[in-house]
N, C-alpha and C positions, 0 to 999 in steps of 0.2 A: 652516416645517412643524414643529406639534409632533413631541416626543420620541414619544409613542404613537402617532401618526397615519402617523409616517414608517414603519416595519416592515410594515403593513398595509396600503400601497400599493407597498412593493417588491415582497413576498412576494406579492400580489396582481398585477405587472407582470409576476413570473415563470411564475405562473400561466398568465395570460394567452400569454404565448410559446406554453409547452408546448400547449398548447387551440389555441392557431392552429396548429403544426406537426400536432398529431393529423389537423385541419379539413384541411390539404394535402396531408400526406404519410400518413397512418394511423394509428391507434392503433401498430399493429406497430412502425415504428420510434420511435412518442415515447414507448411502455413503453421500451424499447431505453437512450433515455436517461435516461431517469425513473430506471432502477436503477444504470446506471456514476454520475448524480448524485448518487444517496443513496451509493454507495460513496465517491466523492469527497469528500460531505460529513463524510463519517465519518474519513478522513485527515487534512481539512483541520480537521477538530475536535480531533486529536490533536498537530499542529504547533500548533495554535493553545495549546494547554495549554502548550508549551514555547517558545513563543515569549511569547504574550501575558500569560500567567503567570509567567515567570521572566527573558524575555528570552534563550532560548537560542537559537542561530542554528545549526538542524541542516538541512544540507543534505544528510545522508544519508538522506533519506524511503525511497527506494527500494530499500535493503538492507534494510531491514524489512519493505514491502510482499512483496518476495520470500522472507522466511523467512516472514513470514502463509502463502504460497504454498505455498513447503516441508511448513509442517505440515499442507495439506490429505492433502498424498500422502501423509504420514506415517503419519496418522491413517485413513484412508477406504479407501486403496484394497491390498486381501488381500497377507498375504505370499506371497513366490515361494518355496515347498521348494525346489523346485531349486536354487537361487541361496544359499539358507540352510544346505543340504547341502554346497554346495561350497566355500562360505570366509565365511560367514555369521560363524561363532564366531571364525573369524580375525580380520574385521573388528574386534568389538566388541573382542576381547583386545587389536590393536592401539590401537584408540584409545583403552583403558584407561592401556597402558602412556605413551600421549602425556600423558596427562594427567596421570599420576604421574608424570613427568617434569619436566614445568614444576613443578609443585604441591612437586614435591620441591626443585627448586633454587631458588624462591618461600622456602621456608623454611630451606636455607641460608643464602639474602642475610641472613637475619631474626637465626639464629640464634648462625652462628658467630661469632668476630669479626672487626672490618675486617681489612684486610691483603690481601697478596699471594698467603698461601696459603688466604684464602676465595677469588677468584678463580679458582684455580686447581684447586679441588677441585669447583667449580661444574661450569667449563667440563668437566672430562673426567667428572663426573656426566650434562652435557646428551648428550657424545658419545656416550656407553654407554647412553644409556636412546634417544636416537633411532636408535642403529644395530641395537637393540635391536627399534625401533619399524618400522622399514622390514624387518628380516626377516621379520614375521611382518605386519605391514600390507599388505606392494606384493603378495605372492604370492596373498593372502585374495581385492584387490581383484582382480587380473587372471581369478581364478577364478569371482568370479563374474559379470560381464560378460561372460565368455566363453559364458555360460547365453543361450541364443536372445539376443543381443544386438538381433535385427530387432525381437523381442515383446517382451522384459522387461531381460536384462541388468543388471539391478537386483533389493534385497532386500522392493524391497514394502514396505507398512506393516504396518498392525495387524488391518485390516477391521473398522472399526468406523464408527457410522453418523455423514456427513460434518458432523453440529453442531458435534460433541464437536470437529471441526476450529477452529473460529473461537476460540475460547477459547483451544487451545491453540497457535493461532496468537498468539495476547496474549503468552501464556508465552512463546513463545520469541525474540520480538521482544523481551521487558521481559529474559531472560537475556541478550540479545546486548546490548542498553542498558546494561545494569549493568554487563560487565565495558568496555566502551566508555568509560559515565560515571565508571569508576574510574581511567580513563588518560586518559582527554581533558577532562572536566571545569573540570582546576585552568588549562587554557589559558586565555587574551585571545578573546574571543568569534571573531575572525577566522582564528584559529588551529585552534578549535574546529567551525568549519565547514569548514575544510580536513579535517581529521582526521575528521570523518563521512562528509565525503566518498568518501575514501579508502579506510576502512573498508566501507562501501557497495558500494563496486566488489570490494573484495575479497570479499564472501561472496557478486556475481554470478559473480565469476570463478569459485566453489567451487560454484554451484549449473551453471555451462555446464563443468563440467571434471569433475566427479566423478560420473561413469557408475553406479556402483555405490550411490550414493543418490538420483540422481531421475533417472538417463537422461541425464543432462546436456541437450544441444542436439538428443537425437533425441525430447525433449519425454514427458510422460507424459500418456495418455490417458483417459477414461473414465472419470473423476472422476464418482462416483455423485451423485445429487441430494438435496437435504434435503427431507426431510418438513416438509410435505405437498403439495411442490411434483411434478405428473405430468410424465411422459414423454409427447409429443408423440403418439405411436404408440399409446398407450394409451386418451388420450379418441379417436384417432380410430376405435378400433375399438370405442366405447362405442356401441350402437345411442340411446340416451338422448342423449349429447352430440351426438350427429349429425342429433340431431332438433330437438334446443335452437338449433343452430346453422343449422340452415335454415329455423327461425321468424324468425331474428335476419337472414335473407337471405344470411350467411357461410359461406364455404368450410368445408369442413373440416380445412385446412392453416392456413388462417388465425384460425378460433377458435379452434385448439386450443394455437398460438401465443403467442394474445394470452393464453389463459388462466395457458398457463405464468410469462409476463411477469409478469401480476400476483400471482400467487402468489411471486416472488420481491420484489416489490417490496412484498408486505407484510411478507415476513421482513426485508428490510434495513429499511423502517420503523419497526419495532419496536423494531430493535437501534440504528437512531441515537436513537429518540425515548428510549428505555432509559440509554443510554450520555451524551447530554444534558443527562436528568433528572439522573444523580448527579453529572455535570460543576457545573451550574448550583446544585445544593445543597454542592460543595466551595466553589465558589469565594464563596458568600456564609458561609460559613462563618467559624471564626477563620481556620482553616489558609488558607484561598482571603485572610484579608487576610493575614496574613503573608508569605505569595507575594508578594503584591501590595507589601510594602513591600522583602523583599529586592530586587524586581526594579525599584525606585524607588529604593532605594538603599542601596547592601550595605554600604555603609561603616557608617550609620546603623543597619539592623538587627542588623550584625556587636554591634555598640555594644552592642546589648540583648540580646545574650545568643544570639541566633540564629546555628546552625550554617549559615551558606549555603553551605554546598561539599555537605553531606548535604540540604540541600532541595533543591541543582539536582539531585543525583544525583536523587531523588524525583520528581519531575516530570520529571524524561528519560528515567525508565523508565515511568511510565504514559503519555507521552504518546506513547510506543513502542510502548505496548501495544496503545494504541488504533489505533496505523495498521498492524499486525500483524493483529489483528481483521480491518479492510476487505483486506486483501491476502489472508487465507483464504476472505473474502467472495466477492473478485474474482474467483480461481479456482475458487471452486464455480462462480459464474457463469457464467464461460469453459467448464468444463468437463472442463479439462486447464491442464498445467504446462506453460510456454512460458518459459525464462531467457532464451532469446534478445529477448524482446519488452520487458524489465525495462529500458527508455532512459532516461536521466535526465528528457529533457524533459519527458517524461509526468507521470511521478512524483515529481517536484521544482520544474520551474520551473509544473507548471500546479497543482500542490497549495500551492504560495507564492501565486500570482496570487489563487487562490480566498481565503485568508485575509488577505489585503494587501484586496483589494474587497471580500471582504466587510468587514474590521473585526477588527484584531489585538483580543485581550482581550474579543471579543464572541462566545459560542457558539455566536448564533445568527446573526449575522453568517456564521461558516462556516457554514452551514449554506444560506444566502441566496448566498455565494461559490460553494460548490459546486453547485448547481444552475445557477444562473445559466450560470458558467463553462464547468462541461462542456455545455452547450445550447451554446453559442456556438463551443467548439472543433467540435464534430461539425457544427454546420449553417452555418457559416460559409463552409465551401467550397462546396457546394451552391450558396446566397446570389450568393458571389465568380462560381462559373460563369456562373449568371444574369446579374450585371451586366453583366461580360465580354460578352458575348451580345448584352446590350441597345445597347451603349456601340459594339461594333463591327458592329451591322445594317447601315451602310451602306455597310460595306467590302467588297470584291470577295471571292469565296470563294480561299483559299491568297494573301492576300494578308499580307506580313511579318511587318507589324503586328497584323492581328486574329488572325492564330495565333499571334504572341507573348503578345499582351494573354489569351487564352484560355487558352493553356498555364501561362501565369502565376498562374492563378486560384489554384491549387492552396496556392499560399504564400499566402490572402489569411488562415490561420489565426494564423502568425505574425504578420503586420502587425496582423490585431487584435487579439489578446493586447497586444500594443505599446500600441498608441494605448486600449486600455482602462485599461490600465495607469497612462500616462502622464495620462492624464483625470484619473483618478481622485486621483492621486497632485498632481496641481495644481489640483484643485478638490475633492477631499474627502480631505484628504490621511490622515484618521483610518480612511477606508473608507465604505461605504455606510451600516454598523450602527456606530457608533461605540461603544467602550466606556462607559459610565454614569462 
């Protein structure tokens, strides 16, 4: 198969899927996946930058997806007076003083000199600036959580309109990368993916425990929608839309559904074919070959002059960025903040699968990964019941077997992930889109 001809029958096989699932099951649920796939792709475009560009092996995807998250609420949804009234300013003073705290004994290690009494003036610095830090942090927080903890409990964002969230969902993924890429970077690649890991878990653990900034685990709601995407309720009290939709034979629960759908799946559209387009012009760029030869071999471009300890840092903060982006995506989608649902599986082993098939070092490879893949985790159990079904029609009803074989269906998502995986990896071991 030629090089050009191949892309154009995958991308067209994928196609094809989505069109038969419409054909079966409804437009309703193949928008459904139409839009977590552009979100997918959009993650898996952002590991791919740090993986297939530099060689970075971050398995902390999903600490980033959950700060993308973070700054929806940040960003979108009104502050609480109340909760600002009552220890609001508390708050910020306390984590001023945290951060003058590290920042200050940061530049004693720097500035005094070695010895026993740098140590020593460090350590009872840290204890007075944190004891310092819990007087006036723990009381702020309990105060305002105590503010209708059932409704709010928390200080709210900014109230401002939820775009301005996806951007700065980038920012605050590419800040947690940076000081991340400042301490983990100089590790051995394996080391390195321990340490994202890790990291990862710790700012779930801070988004399910810290009440006072997103509700923790009792989730935040009512995340506004982007322009120009409608509320559901809205066309259906349009006498106009309700006339459109009964020329078209459909519901009015159900166009005004499918409308919403597409209306998100043209903003996530845009913003991957957007985010793509500048990927696609870096990486043929110089900078995109220089990448390409640090990540071929460091020794070599160490040789010529190239900082690669400041290039991986550089591409592990945008390629942070970009899965930051889809995690404020994800949440405007959803519609609310949910820390509890941030599982690795999700957001690590299926956003690696999607860039491993589709094609490390290929953008548009992820991009063919991520569609692909999230179709197959969602309809695969469906699929798996049906088999199930088929396989034991001749079995007596409640009999061991067919209600094992049935019950079992449900795991047919992990087994094919597995054997996709495993395909792929022994018969195209470069991926579907191979790098050029």
């Amino acid at each position: 198969m030629s090089a050009r001809l191949r892309p154009v029958l995958l991308f067209g096989a994928v196609a094809l899927l989505y069109l038969a699932t419409a054909y079966v099951y409804g437009w309703n649920l193949t928008l459904a996946i139409v839009n977590m796939g552009l979100i997918g792709a959009i993650m898996a475009l952002g590991v791919n930058m740090q993986w297939g560009y530099a060689g970075l092996f971050n398995i902390g995807i999903m600490g980033f997806v959950a700060l993308g998250g973070l700054a929806a609420v940040l960003v979108s949804i009104p502050p609480v007076p109340e909760a600002w009234a009552a220890g609001g300013m508390g708050i910020l003073l306390g984590l001023l003083i945290g951060a003058a705290t590290i920042a200050g004994a940061v530049l004693m290690w720097k500035k005094l000199p070695p010895g026993k009494l740098r140590g020593l003036v460090i350590v009872a610095f840290l204890i007075v600036g944190f004891w310092l830090y819990g007087r006036i942090f723990s009381p702020a927080v309990s105060a305002v959580e105590a503010v209708n903890p059932a409704g709010t409990g928390f200080l709210g964002g900014m109230g401002l309109p939820v775009l301005f969230a996806w951007p700065a969902g980038g920012l605050l993924a590419a800040g947690a990368a940076w000081i991340i890429g400042k301490t983990a970077l100089g590790l051995r690649s394996d080391y390195l993916a321990i340490a994202t890991l890790g990291i990862s878990e710790i700012i779930i653990a801070i988004l399910k425990n810290e009440d006072w900034l997103n509700r923790g685990v009792k989730n935040v709601i009512g995340i506004p929608r982007p322009w120009p995407v409608p509320y559901e309720v809205e066309l259906q009290q349009d006498q106009g839309f309700l006339a459109w939709a009964a020329d078209w034979g459909a519901s009015a629960a159900t166009a005004s559904s499918i409308i919403v759908k597409l209306s998100y799946a043209g903003l996530f559209l845009a913003v991957l074919l957007l985010l793509i387009t500048l990927v696609e012009l870096s990486w043929r760029s110089p900078w995109g070959r220089m990448m390409r030869a640090i990540r071929d071999n460091e020794v070599s471009a160490a040789a010529m002059g190239k900082d690669v300890t400041r290039r991986h840092l550089q591409i592990f903060v945008l390629g942070s960025a970009v899965v930051g982006v889809a995690g404020a995506m994800m949440t405007t989608l959803d519609g609310q903040l949910t820390p509890g649902s941030y599982q690795p599986l999700r957001f690590t082993f299926l956003i690696w699968v999607m860039v491993i098939v589709g094609g490390s070092g290929n953008n548009w490879g992820s991009l063919l990964g991520g569609m692909l893949i999230w179709w197959l985790w969602i309809m695969v159990e469906p699929m798996g019941i049906w088999l199930m079904q088929m396989i034991t029609a001749g079995m007596a009803d409640g009999y061991w077997l067919k209600k094992h074989l049935i019950d079992s269906a449900a795991h047919m998502r992990m087994l094919t992930m597995g054997i996709i995986l495993l395909l792929v990896l022994r018969f195209s071991p470069r991926g579907l889109l191979p790098e050029k």
